[in-house]
N, C-alpha and C positions, 0 to 999 in steps of 0.2 A: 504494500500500500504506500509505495514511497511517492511522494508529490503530495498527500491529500491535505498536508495543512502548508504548500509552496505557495509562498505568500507572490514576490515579486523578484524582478531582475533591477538592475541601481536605477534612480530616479533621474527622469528625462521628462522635458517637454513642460507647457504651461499648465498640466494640470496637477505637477509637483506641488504641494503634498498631498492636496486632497484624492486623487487617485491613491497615491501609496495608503493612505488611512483607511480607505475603502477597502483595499485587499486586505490590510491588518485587521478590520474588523469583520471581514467573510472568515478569513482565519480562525479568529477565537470563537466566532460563531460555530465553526465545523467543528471545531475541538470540542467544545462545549454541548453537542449532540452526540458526541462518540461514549463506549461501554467507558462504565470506570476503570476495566481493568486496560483500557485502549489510551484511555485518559490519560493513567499514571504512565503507562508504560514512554509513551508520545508525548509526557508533559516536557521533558528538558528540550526536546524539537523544538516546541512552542518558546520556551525562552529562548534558546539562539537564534531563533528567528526574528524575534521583539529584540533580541540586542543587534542581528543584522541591520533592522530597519531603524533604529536608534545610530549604528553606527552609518549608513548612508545617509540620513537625516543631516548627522553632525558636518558629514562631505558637503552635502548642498549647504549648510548656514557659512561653509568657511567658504566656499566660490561666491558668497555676496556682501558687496559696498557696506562696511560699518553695520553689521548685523551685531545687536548686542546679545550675544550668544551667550552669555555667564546663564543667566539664569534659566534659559533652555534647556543647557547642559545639566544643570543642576536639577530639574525636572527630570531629566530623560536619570541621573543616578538615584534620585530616590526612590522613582518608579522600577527600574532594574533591581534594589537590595530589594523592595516586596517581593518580586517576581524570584529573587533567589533567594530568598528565605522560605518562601511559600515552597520554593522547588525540593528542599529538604523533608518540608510537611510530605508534599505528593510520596516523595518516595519513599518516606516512613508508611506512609499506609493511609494518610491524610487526605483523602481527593478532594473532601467537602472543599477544605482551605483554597487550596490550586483552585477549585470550580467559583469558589468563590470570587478568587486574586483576579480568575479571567473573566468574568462578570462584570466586574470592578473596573478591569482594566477599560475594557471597553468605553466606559463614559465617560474612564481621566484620557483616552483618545480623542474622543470627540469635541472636548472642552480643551486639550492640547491646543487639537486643528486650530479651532477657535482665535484660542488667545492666544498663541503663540506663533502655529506655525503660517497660517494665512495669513496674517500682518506682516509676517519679513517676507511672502511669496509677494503680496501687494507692494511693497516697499523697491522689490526687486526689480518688478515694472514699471512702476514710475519712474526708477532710476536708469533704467534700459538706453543705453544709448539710442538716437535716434538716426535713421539713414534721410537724407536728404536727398531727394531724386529731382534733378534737374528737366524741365521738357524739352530741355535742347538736346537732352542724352538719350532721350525715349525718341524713335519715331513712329507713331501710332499712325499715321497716313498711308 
């Protein structure tokens, strides 16, 4: 069953980050329907995957103009120590916790998007350099 919680390939295009949030959050959804014993077994996948996408995250905030990234960062570790602590519960025998953590997770994503990641995608555009096209350089006749 290998693929069934593949989230994404690194973030491209203008729909960064809200497309990547949407697969991370089809992800936990799938996780989150699967047997408990599916659950624990596939829970540490599900974190490396949420620290994948935390670490291409971090790539796109450093390729942009004066992103104040401290506290993004700081977001994405505090979110990663639940997820690894919670990863210790699962494999002790804990799934409620995990099933929980991934519940959870889900709405500090959406509330991320929000305030965090869609403002520096905005910020990004605005600051876009612009091409200036001359009509002496076009022939449309």
């Amino acid at each position: 069953m290998q693929g069934i919680w593949n989230n994404h390939a690194a973030p491209s295009g203008a729909n960064y980050p809200d497309e990547s949030a949407r697969r991370l959050l089809e992800m936990l959804l799938q996780a989150l329907q699967r047997p408990d014993d599916e659950f624990q077994r596939r829970y540490p996948e599900l974190v490396a995957q949420v620290e994948r996408d935390c670490r291409q995250q971090e790539d796109w905030l450093d390729s942009l103009p004066e992103a104040a990234a401290k506290e993004h960062l700081e977001e994405h570790a505090r979110m990663l120590g639940v997820l690894h602590h919670t990863a210790l519960c699962v494999m002790q025998g804990d799934i409620a916790t995990g099933r929980t953590a991934a519940f959870l997770l889900m709405d500090w994503i959406r509330m991320h998007v929000e305030t965090m990641d869609r403002p520096h995608a905005e910020a990004a555009v605005r600051h876009r350099p612009r091409c200036r096209i001359s009509n002496d350089l076009i022939d449309i006749h």
